[in-house]
C-alpha positions as CSV (number, residue, x, y, z in Angstrom):
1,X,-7.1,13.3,3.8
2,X,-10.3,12.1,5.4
3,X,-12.6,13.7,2.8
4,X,-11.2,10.8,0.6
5,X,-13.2,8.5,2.1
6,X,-16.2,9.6,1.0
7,X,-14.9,8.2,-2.5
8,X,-15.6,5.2,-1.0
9,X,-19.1,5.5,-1.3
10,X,-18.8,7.3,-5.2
11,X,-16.9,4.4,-6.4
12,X,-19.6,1.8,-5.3
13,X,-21.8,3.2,-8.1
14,X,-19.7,3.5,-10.6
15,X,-18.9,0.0,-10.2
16,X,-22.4,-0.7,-11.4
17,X,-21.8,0.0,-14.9
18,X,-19.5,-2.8,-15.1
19,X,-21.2,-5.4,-13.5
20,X,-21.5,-7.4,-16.7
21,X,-17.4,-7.2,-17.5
22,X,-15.2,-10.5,-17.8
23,X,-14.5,-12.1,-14.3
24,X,-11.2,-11.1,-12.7
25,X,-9.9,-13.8,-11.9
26,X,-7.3,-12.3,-9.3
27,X,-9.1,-12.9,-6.1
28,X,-6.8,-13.0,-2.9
29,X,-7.1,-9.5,-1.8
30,X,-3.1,-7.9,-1.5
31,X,-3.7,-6.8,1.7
32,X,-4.1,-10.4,2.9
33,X,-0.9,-11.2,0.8
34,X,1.3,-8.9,2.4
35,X,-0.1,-9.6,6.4
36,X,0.8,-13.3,5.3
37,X,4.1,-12.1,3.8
38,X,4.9,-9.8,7.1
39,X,3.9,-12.6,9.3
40,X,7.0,-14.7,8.2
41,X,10.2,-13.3,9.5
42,X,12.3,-12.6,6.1
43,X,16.0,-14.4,5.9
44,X,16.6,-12.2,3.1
45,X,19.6,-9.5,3.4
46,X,19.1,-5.9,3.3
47,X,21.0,-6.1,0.4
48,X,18.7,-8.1,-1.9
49,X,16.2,-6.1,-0.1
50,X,17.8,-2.8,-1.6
51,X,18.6,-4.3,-4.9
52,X,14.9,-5.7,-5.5
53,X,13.6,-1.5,-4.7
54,X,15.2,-0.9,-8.2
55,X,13.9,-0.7,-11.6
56,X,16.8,0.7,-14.3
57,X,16.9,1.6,-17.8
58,X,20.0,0.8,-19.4
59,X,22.0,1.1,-23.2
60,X,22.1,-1.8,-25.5
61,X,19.9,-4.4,-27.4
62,X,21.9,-7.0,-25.8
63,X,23.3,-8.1,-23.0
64,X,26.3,-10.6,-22.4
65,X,28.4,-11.7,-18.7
66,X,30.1,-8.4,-18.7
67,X,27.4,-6.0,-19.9
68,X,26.8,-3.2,-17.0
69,X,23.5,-4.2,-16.7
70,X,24.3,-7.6,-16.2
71,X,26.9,-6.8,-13.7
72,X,24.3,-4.9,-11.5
73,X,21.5,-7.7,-12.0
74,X,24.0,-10.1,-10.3
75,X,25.9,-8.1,-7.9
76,X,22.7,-5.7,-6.8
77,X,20.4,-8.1,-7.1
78,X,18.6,-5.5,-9.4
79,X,14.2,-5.8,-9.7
80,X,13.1,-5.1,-12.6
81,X,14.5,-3.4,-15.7
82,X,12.5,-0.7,-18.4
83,X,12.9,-1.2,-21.9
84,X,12.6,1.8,-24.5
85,X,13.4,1.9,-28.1
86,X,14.9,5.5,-28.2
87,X,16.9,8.3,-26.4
88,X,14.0,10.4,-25.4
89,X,15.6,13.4,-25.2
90,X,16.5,13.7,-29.0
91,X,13.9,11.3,-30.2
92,X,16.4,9.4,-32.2
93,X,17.0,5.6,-32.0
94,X,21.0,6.6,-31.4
95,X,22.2,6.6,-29.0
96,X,21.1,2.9,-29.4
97,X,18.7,1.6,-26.8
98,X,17.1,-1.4,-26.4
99,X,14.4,-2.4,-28.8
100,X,15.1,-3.3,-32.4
101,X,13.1,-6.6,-34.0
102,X,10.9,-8.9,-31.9
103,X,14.0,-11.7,-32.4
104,X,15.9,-9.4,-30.8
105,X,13.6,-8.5,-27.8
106,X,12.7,-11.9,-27.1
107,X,17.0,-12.3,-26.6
108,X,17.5,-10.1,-24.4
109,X,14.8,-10.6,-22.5
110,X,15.6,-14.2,-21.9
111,X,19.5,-12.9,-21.1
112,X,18.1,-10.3,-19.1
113,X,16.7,-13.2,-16.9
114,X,19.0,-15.8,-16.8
115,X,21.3,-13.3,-15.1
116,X,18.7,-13.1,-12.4
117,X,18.4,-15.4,-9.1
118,X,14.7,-13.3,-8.4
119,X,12.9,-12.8,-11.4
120,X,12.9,-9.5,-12.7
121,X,10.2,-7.3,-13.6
122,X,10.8,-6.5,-17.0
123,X,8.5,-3.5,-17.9
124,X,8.0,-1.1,-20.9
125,X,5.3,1.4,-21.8
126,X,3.2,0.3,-24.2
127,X,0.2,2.1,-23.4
128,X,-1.1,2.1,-27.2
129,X,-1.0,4.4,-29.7
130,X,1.5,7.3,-29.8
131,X,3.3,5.9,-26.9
132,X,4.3,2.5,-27.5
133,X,8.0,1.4,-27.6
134,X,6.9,-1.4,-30.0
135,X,6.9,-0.1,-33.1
136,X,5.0,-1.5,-36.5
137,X,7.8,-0.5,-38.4
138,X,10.0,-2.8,-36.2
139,X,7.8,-5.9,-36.6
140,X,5.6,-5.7,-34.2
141,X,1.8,-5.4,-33.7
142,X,0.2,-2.5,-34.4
143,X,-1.6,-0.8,-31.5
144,X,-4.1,2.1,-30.8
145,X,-4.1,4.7,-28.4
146,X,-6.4,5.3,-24.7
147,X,-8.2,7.9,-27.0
148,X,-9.1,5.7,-29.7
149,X,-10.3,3.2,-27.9
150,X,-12.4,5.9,-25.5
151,X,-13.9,7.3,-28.7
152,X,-15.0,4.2,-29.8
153,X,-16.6,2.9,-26.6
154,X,-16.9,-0.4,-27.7
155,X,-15.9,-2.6,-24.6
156,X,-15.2,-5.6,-26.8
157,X,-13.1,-3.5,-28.8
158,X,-10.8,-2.4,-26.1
159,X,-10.4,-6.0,-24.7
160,X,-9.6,-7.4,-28.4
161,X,-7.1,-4.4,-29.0
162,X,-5.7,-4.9,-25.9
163,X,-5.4,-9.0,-25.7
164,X,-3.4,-7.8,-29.3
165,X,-1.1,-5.8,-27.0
166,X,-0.6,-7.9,-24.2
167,X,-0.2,-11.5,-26.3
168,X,2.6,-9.8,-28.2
169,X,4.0,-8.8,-24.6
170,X,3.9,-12.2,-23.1
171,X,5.6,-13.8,-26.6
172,X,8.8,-11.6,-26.2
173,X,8.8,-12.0,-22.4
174,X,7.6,-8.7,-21.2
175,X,6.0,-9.5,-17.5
176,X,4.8,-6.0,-16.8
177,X,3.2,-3.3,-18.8
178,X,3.8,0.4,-17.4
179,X,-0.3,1.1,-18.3
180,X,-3.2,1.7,-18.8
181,X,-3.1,5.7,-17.8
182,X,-6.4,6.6,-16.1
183,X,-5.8,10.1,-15.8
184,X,-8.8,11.8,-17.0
185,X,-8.3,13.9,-20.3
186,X,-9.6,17.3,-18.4
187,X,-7.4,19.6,-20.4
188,X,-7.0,18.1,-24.2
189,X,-4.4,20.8,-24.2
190,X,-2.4,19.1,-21.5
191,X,1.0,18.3,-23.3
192,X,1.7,14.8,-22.2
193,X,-2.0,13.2,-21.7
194,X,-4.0,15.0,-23.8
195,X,-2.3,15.6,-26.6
196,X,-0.7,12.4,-26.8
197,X,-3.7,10.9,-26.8
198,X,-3.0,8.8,-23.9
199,X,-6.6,9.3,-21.2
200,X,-9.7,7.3,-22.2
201,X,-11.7,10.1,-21.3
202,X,-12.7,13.4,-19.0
203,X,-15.5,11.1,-17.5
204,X,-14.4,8.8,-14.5
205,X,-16.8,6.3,-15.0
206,X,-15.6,5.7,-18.7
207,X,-11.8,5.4,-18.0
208,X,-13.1,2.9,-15.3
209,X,-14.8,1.2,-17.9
210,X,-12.0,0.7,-20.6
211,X,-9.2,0.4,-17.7
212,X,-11.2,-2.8,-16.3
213,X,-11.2,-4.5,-20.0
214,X,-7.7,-3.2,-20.6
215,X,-6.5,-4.7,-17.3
216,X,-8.1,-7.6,-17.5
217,X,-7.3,-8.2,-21.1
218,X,-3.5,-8.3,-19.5
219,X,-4.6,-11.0,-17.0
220,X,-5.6,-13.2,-19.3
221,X,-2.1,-13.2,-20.7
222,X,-0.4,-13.2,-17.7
223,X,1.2,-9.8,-17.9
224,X,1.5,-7.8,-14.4
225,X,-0.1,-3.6,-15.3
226,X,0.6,-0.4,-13.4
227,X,-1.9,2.2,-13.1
228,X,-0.4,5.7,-13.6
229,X,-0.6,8.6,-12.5
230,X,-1.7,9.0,-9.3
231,X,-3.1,11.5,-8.0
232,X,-4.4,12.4,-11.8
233,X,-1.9,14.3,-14.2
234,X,-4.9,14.9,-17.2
235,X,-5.7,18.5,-15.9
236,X,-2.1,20.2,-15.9
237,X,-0.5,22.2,-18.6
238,X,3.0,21.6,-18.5
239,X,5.3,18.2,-18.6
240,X,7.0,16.7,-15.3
241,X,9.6,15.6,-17.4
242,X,10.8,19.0,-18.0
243,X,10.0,20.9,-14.6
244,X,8.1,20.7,-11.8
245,X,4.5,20.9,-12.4
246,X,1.7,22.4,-10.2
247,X,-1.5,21.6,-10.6
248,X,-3.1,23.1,-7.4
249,X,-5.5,24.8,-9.4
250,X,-6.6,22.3,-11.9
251,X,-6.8,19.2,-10.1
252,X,-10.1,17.9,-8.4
253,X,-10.5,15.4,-6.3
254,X,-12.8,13.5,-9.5
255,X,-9.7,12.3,-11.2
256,X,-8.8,9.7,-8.3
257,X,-11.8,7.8,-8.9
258,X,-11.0,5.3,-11.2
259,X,-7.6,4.6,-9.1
260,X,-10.6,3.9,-6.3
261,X,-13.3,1.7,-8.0
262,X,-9.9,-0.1,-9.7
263,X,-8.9,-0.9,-6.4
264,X,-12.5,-1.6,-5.0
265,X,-12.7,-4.1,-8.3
266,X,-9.2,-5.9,-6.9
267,X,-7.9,-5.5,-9.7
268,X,-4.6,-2.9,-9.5
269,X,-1.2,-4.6,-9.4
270,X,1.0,-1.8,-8.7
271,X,0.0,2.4,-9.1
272,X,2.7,4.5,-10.2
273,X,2.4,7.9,-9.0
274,X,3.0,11.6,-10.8
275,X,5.8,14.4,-9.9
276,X,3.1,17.0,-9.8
277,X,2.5,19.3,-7.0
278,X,-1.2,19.6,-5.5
279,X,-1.4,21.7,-2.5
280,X,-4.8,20.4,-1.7
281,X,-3.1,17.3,-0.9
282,X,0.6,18.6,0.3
283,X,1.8,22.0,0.9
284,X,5.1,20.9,0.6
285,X,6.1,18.1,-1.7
286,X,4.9,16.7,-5.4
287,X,2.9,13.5,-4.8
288,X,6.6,10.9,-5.3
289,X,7.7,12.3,-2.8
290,X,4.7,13.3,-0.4
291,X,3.9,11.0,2.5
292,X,0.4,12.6,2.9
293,X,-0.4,12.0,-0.7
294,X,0.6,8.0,-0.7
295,X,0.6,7.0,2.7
296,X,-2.1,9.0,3.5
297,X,-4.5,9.4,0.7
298,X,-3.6,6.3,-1.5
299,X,-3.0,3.5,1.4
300,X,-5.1,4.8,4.3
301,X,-7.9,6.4,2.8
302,X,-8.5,4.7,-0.2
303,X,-7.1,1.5,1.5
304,X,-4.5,0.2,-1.4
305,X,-2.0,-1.9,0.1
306,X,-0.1,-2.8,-3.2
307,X,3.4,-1.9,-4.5
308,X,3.7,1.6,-5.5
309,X,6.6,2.3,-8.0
310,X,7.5,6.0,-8.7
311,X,7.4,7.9,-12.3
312,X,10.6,8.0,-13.2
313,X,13.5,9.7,-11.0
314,X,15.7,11.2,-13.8
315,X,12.8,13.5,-14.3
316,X,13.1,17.4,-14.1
317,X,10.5,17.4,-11.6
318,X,12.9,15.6,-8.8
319,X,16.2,16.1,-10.4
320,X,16.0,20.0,-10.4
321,X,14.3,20.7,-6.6
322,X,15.5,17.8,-5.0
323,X,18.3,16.1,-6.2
324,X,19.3,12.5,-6.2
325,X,19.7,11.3,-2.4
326,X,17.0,13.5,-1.0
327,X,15.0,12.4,-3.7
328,X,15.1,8.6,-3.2
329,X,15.1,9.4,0.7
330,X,12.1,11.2,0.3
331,X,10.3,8.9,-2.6
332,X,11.0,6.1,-0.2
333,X,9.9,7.5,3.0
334,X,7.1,9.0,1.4
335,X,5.8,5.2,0.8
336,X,7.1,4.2,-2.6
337,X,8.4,0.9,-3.3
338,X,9.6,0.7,-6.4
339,X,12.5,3.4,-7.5
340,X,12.3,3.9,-11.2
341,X,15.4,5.1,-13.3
342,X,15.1,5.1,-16.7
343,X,18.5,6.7,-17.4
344,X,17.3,8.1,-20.6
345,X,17.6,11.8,-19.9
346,X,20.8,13.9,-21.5
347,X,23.5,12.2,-19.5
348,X,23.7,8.8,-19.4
349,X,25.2,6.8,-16.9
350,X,26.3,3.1,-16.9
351,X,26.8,3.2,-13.1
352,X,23.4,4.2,-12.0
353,X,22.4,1.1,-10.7
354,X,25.1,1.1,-8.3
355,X,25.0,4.5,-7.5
356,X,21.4,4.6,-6.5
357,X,22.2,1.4,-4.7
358,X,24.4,2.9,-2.6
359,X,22.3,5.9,-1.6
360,X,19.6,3.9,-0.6
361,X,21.7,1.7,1.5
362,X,23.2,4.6,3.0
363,X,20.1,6.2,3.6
364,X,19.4,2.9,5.6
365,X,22.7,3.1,7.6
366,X,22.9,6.6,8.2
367,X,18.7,6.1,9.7
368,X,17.3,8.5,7.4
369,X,14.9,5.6,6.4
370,X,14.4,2.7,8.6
371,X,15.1,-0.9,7.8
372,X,11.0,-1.5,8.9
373,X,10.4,0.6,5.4
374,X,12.7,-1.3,3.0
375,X,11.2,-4.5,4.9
376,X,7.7,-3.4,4.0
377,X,8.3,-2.6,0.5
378,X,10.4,-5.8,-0.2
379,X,7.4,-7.5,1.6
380,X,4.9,-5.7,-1.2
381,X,7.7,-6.6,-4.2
382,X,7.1,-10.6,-3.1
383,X,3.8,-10.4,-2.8
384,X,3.5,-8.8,-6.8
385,X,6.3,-11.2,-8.4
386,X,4.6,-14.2,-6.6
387,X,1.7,-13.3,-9.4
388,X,4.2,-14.0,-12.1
């Protein structure tokens, strides 16, 4: 993974072309954070520890004492939670999920929390455009998509567009948006960038550009973002929620760029990464669950020591080469910190929380992953919800 590093020097003059952008006002380093975070010896049980590795998605617009999701909030000790608005699957609001009128959201989000002794990330993907879970016709603001606002190239436009987005986040209670995508849009064919509309652009140095105001338009409203999806899913032609995709033959090493000079900038709170297979960067394993690509690539050569959540784990991609425990122990071992379930494929299940609990805990007790590991991660997790 060496030849990374001479992104290092790349990135530097890209970040030129933004040297007039807002300030960011995010200025201790994460790196710094987290050896401050190690340095204290944690009290907290592996169980929280576990518990605070989870995000879940979860039935019903609202949530009372006896709710599942309640249930494993308390008793797990659950991290975050994704929102969605339908069953993705059939595209149809029933089986009913969790968005329905900003009144509604704003409830549930505020139950969602009080159920919580750690805050939880509460997340959605409102990137904008043709995938938002915020609908217009459901009272909410109206957004545009990556495209749009890359077409455009109007900085201003992108921050007011996107201070639209994030403001309406903040009001219902949202604390972290699963965006901006700076995958570059190197095949407008590609069936879940391209044609969704969901990259700023094929050029690096633009999706820089309208990530940095997008981001920062966040920051201003206090709302945590997620870069996605790393190592760069704009060049394949097939979806990863459907299969395992391979884009060994598509993919250059280009597309990371704007992860670097976003990282360079200080100005990534967590990086979610892609179930795509690159055997430039891993003979073996798609980049969830490949060591080489996260560890190695992402945290050693392009030095990003923040949380890394994976893209969700219900996925074809994992659940059809890998299954569920290897696929956690993997993800996990691989270097990701945050396990994402949005239990919104064809079979739902209520007791995924504590299922996936359990197999990471006996992952942990059987020393398939190591209890340094969970450690680490929690220690990453604290260092991110401390900016909320």
């Amino acid at each position: 993974m060496k030849y990374l590093l001479t992104l290092l020097f790349v990135s530097f003059t890209l970040l030129q072309s933004c040297q007039n952008t807002p300030p960011n006002e995010d200025q201790q380093p994460q790196a710094d954070q987290l050896q401050e975070e190690n340095s204290k010896q944690s009290t907290d049980s592996l169980d929280i520890k576990l518990g605070q590795m989870l995000i879940m998605g979860f039935r019903g617009t609202e949530a009372t004492k006896e709710s599942p999701i309640a249930k494993a909030i308390q008793n797990l000790h659950l991290g975050g939670v994704v929102l969605f608005d339908l069953h993705v699957p059939t595209r149809k609001t029933e089986p009913l999920r969790n968005i329905e009128s900003p009144i509604q959201v704003k409830k549930l989000i505020e139950d969602l929390q009080s159920f919580a002794e750690i805050p939880l990330l509460v997340t959605v993907d409102q990137e904008g455009g043709i995938i938002r879970r915020l609908k217009e016709k459901n009272g909410f603001p109206k957004t545009v998509s990556h495209q749009y606002l890359g077409e455009l190239n109007n900085t201003d436009s992108t921050f007011q567009h996107t201070t639209i987005l994030a403001a309406a986040l903040k009001k219902l209670g949202f604390n972290m948006n699963l965006a901006p995508v700076v995958d570059l849009n190197v095949n407008p064919d590609n069936p879940i960038i391209g044609k969704l509309e969901r990259s700023f652009s094929s050029d690096p140095a633009e999706v820089f550009k309208h990530a940095f105001y997008y981001i920062n338009a966040h920051k201003k409203q206090h709302v945590l973002t997620c870069l996605k999806h790393f190592p760069g899913h704009g060049s394949s032609k097939a979806d990863s929620h459907l299969g395992l995709v391979d884009i060994s033959k598509t993919w250059t090493l280009v597309e990371v760029l704007p992860y670097q000079n976003l990282i360079n900038a200080n100005l990534v709170d967590a990086i979610m990464t892609a179930h795509v297979f690159n055997a430039n960067l891993d003979s073996l394993y798609p980049a969830t669950l490949s060591r080489k690509v996260i560890e190695g690539a992402l945290r050693i050569d392009m030095k990003y020591d923040g949380v890394v959540i994976s893209d969700d784990m219900n996925m074809g991609a994992i659940t059809q080469h890998y299954g569920f425990e290897k696929g956690i122990e993997l993800a996990v071992n691989a270097g990701v910190d945050i396990l994402c379930f949005g239990n919104n494929s064809e079979v739902y299940d209520p007791n995924l929380p504590q299922k996936a609990f359990d197999a990471l805990k006996k992952l942990v007790m059987e020393g398939k992953i190591s209890e340094k590991r969970i450690d680490e991660a929690y220690q990453r997790i604290k260092v991110l919800k401390n900016k909320l």
